[in-house]
C-alpha positions as a printed Julia matrix, in Angstrom:
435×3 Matrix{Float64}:
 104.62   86.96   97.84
 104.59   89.02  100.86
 101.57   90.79   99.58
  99.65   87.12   99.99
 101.41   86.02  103.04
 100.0    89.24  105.09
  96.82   88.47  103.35
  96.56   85.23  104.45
  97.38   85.7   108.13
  94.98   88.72  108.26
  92.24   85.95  106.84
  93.98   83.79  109.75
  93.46   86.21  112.63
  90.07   87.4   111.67
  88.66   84.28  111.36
  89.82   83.65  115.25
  87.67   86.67  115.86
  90.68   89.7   116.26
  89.95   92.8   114.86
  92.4    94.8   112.78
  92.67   98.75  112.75
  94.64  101.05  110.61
  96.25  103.19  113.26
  99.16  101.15  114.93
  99.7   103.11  117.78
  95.81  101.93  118.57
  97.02   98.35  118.13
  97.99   96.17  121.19
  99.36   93.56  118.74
 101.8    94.77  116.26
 103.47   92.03  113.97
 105.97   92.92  111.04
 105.89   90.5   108.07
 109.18   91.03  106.66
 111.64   90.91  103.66
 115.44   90.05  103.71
 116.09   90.64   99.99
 118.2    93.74  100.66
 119.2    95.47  103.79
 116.97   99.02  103.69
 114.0    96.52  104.49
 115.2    94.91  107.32
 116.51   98.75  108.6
 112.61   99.69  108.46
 111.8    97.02  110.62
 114.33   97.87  112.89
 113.82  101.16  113.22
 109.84  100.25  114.21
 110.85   98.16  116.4
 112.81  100.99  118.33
 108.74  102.64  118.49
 107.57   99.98  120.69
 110.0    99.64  122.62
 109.14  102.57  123.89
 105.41  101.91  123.87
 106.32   98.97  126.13
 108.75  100.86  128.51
 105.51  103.76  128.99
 103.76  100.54  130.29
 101.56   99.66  127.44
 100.55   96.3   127.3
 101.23   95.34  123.83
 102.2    92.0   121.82
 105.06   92.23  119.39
 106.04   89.88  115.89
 108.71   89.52  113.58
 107.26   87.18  110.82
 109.13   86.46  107.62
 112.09   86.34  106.03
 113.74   88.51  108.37
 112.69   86.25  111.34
 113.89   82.94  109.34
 117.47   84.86  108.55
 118.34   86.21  112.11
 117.15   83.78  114.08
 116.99   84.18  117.64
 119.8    86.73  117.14
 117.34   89.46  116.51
 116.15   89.17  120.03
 119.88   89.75  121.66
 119.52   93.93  120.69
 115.27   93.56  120.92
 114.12   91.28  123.65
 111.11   92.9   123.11
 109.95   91.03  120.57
 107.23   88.39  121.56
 106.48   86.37  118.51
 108.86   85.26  115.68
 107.78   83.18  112.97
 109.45   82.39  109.48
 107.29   82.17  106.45
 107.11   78.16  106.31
 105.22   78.1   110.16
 102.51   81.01  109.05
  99.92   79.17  109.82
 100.74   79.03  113.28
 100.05   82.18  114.3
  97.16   82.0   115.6
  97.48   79.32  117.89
 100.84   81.54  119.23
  99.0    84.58  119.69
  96.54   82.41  122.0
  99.22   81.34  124.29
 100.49   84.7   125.05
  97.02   85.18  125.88
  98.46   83.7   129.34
 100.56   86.17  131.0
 102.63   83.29  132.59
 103.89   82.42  129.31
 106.54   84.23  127.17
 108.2    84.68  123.94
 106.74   82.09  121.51
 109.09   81.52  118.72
 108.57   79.04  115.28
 111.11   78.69  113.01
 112.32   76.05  110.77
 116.06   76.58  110.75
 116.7    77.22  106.6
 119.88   79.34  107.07
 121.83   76.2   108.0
 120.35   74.76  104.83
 123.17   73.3   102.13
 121.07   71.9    99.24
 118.23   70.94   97.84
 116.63   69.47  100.85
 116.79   69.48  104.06
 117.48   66.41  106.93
 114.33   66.98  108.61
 112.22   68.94  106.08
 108.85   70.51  108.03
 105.72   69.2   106.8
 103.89   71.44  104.25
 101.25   72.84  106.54
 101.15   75.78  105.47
  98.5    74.8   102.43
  95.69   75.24  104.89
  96.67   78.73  105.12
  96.28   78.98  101.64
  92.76   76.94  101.24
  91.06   78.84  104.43
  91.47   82.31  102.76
  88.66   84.27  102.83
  86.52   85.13   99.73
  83.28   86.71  101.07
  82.14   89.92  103.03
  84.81   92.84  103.11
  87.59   90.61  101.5
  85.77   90.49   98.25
  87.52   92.26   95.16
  88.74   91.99   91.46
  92.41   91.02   92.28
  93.92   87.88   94.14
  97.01   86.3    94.06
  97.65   82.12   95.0
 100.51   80.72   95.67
 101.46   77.67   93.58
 105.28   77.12   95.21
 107.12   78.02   98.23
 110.69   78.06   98.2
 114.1    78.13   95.99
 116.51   75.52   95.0
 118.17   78.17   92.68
 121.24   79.29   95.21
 122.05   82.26   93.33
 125.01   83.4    95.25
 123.14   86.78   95.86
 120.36   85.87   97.13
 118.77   84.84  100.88
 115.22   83.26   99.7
 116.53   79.65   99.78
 117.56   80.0   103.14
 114.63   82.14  104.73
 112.08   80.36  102.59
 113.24   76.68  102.61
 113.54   74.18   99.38
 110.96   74.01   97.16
 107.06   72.71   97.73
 105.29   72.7    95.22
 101.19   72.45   95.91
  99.1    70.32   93.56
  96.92   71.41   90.6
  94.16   70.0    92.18
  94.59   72.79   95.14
  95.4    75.54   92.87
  92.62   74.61   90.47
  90.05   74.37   93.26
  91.57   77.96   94.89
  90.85   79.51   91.86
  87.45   78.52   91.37
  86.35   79.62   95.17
  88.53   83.39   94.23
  86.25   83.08   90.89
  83.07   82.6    92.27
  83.47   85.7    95.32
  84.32   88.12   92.27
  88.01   87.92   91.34
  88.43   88.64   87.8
  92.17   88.76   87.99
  94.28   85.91   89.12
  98.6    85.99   89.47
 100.21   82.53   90.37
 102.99   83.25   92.41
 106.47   81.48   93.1
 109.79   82.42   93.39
 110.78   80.68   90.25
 107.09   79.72   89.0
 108.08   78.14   85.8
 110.07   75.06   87.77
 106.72   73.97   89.21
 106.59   70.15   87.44
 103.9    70.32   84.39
 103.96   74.33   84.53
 102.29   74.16   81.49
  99.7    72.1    82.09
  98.8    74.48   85.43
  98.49   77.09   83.25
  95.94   75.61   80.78
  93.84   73.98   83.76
  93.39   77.53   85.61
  92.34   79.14   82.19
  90.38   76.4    81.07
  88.65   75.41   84.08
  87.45   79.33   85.34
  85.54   80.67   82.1
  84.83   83.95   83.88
  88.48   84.59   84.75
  88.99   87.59   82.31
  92.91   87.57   83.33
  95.54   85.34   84.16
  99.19   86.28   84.46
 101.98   84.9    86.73
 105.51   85.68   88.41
 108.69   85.37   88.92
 110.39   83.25   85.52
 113.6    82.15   85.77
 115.31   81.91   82.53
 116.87   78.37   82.74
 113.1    76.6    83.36
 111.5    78.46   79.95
 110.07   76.06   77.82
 108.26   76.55   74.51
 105.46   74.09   75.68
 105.27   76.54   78.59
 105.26   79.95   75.93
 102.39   78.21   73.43
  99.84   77.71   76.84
 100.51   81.4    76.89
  99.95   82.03   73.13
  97.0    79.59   72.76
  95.3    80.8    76.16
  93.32   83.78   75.4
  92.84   85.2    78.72
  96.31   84.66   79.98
  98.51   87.61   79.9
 100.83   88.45   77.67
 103.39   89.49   79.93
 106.28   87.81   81.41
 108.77   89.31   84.41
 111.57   87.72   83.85
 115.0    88.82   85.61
 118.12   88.69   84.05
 120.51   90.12   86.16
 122.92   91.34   84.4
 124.07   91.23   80.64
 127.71   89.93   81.24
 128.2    86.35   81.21
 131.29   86.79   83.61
 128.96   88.21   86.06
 125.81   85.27   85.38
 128.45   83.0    86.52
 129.61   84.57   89.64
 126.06   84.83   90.18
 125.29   81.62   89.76
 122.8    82.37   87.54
 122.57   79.1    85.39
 122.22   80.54   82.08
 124.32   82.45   79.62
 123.27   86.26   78.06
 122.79   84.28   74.51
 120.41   81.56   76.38
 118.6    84.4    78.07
 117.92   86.58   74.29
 117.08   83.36   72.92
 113.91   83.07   75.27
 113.39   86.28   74.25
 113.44   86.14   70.51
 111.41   82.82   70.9
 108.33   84.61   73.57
 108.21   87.97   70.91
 107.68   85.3    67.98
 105.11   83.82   69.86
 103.45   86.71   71.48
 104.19   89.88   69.24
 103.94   92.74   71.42
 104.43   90.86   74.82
 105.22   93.02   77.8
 108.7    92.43   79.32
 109.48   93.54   83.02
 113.16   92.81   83.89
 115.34   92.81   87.35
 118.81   94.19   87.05
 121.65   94.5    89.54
 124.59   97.0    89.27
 127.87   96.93   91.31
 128.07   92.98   91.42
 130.77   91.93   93.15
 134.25   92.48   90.18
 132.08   94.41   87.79
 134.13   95.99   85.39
 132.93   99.07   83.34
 132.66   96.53   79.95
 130.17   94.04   82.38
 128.42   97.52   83.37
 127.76   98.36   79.41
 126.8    94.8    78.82
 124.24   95.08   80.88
 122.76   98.45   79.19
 123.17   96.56   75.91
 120.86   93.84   77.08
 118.42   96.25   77.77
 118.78   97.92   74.44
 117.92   94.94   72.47
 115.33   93.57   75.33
 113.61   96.4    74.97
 111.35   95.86   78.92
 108.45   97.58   79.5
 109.85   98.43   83.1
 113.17   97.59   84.56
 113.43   96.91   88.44
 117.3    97.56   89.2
 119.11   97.46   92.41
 122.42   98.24   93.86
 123.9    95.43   94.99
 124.15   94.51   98.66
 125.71   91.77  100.47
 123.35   89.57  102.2
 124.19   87.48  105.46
 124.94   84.2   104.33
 124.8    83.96  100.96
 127.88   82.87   98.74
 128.79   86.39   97.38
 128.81   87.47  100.89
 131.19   84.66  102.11
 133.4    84.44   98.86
 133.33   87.69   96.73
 134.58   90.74   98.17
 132.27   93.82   98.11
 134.92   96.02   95.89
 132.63   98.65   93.83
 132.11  101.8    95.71
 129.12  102.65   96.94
 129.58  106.36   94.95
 130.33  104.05   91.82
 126.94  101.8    92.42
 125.25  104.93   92.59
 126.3   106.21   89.73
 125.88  103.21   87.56
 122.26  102.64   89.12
 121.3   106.15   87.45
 122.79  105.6    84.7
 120.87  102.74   84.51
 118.06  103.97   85.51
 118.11  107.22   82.4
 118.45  104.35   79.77
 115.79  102.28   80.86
 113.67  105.35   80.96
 114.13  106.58   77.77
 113.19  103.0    76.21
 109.87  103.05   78.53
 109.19  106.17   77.26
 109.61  105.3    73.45
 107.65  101.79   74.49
 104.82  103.45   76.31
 104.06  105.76   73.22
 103.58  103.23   71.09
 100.62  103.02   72.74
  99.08  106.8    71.69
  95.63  106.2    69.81
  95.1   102.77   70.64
  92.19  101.88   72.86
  93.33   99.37   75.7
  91.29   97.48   78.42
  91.81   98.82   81.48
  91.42   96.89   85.0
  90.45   99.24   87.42
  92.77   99.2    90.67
  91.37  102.7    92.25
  92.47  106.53   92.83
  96.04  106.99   92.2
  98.5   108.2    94.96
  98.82  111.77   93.08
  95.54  113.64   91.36
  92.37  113.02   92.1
  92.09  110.68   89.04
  91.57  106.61   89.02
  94.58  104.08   88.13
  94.44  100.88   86.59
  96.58   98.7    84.22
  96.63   97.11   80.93
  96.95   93.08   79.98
 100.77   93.98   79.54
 101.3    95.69   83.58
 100.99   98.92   82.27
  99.56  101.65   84.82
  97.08  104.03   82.97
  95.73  106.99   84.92
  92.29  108.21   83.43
  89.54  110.68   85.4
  86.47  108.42   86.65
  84.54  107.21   89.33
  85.2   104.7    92.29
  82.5   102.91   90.98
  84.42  101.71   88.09
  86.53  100.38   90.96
  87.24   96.34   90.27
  86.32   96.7    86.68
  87.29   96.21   83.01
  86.81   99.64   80.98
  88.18  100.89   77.59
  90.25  103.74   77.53
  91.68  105.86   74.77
  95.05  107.07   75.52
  96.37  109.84   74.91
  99.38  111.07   76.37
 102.37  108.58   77.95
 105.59  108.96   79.9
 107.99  106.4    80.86
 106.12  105.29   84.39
 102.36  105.59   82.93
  99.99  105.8    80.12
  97.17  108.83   80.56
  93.92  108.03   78.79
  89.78  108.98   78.85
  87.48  106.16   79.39
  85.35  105.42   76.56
């Protein structure tokens, strides 16, 4: 989601005729779009903004902005220990950057600051909910010149109505807005057109958007050159089998699903306020694999929840035993400013016990990646090419089912589908030769 947001205010900015370089020290406007999911990524930000500071005390005449979650979740209280900070913006008032950035462009006026005030939010909506403006920063995007490529996400929802008592998104992000098919549909087609061959429909729990369904089979149906369509994050409670058949039936739409669960303990779903029970989460599970034999499972997991006991903790690695993910994002848990855990459920697992359950955690998961990965030895998969990997001076790109393959070629092949033959597998990546 964040991925898209800085994508779309890049489109924003350029389009007013700014210029963006690589090098931020050659920048004299430096915004952070940030993330308040867990507390390292606000420390980044932080610890940038201590850099120019000290840019501005040496004189420099540079612009500053906190964008984001992290601006929505603070508040103005960020600017009490960094009142150097000349834009903040939460993620519902993107669009409005621009227009900020012009007004600073007059030296008599200061700090410019849009917000929409979630973190006092109680429920579902809000008293004076902000208009949905933001959808013209999604239908302005850019799909021409040097923003062309094979990959694009679109969002279809913004916001949570979920109030899991971990988690800050309903209050940085706001309630839930969904944008019509009509929108989405017509998105698609422009991303379709410039060269996208690869679409993900994004929302922070995708499957509650009304007629999901329906969305699904309208993107695929309507955008015959599409060769992929895939979508994230599920929430287990909103899983229909209507929803899982589109899926089956839909030939160009993944077979892949990321679908958090949490944790395998049902006493720790419900102080999460998860909404669902372990048996109700295996049961979408059991029905997606009969479905969609040899679907690709990605999975969230938190250890150190708030009065996890050791028999919760082994729950958990049972789930992913008979889950069997492809890839397993887990987290130590973290208490979060204004969420219910953080107000309610004392913080009593020690950090050296988190730890240790996290890599224990972490060694089980990867010996099931490994064993799922080379199941894949022989077969011949179609690859979508991404570009050079981080290590080697060979190309990466992944499978329908999110699997990253590393294989030697060109950057020609850059942006396309290829075949490749693999060969070898560990439990991050499958290594193949193009064929």
């Amino acid at each position: 989601m964040n991925i898209l947001d800085s994508e779309l205010i890049q489109n924003q900015l350029l389009s007013k005729g700014h210029e963006l370089v690589e090098d931020p020290k050659k920048a004299n406007v430096v915004l952070y779009n940030t993330c308040s999911v867990r507390d390292l990524s606000e420390q980044k930000v932080l610890s940038r903004l201590g850099i120019d500071k000290q840019r501005k005390d040496n004189g420099e005449e540079l612009i500053v902005g906190v964008l984001g979650c992290m601006a929505e979740r603070t508040n103005t209280d960020i600017l009490a220990k960094n009142p150097h900070i000349d834009i903040l913006v939460g993620p519902s008032r993107l669009n409005e950057i621009s227009g900020l950035l012009e007004k600073l462009s007059d030296k008599s006026i200061k700090r410019q600051i849009a917000l929409s005030n979630f973190r006092f939010r109680k429920g579902k909506k809000l008293e004076h909910e902000p208009m949905d403006s933001l959808e013209a920063l999604d239908a302005a995007r850019l799909t021409h010149g040097k923003q062309r490529k094979s990959q694009a996400y679109i969002r279809i929802t913004r916001g949570c109505n979920k109030f899991c008592s971990f988690c800050v998104v309903p209050k940085t992000r706001g309630p839930e807005v969904h944008r019509t098919i009509e929108s989405i549909v017509k998105e698609s087609k422009a991303l379709v057109q410039s060269g996208v061959i690869e679409i993900t429909l994004l929302g922070q729990t995708i499957n509650h958007y009304p007629d999901f369904a329906r969305l699904l089979r309208e993107v695929h149906d309507q955008n015959l050159e599409l060769k992929r369509l895939r979508f994230m994050t599920s929430h287990p409670r909103d899983f229909t089998d209507e929803m899982l058949d589109a899926m089956a039936m839909s030939e160009r739409i993944c077979k892949y699903l990321h679908i958090p669960a949490q944790s395998g303990s049902n006493t720790v779903l419900r102080r999460m306020n998860r909404g669902y029970t372990r048996e109700i989460y295996m049961d979408l599970i059991h029905r997606a694999k009969a479905k969609m034999p040899g679907i690709s499972l990605l999975g969230d997991m938190i250890v150190g929840f708030p009065g996890e006991t050791e028999e919760d903790f082994e729950a958990s690695l049972s789930l992913l035993k008979e889950v069997r993910y492809q890839n397993v994002f887990i987290f130590k848990y973290s208490p979060r400013p204004g969420t219910v855990a953080d107000k309610n459920l004392p913080d009593d697992i020690p950090w050296d016990l988190k730890k240790k359950r996290n890599n224990k955690m972490l060694e089980f998961q990867k010996q099931i990646s490994l064993a799922e990965h080379q199941k894949a030895l022989g077969q011949i998969l179609n690859i979508l090419v991404e570009g050079p990997a981080k290590n080697g001076d060979v190309m990466q790109g992944r499978t329908e089912g999110d699997q990253i393959v590393l294989f030697k070629g060109g950057e020609r092949l850059i942006g396309k589908l290829v075949k490749v033959k693999i060969q070898d597998a560990t439990a991050l990546s499958l290594m193949g030769e193009v064929i």
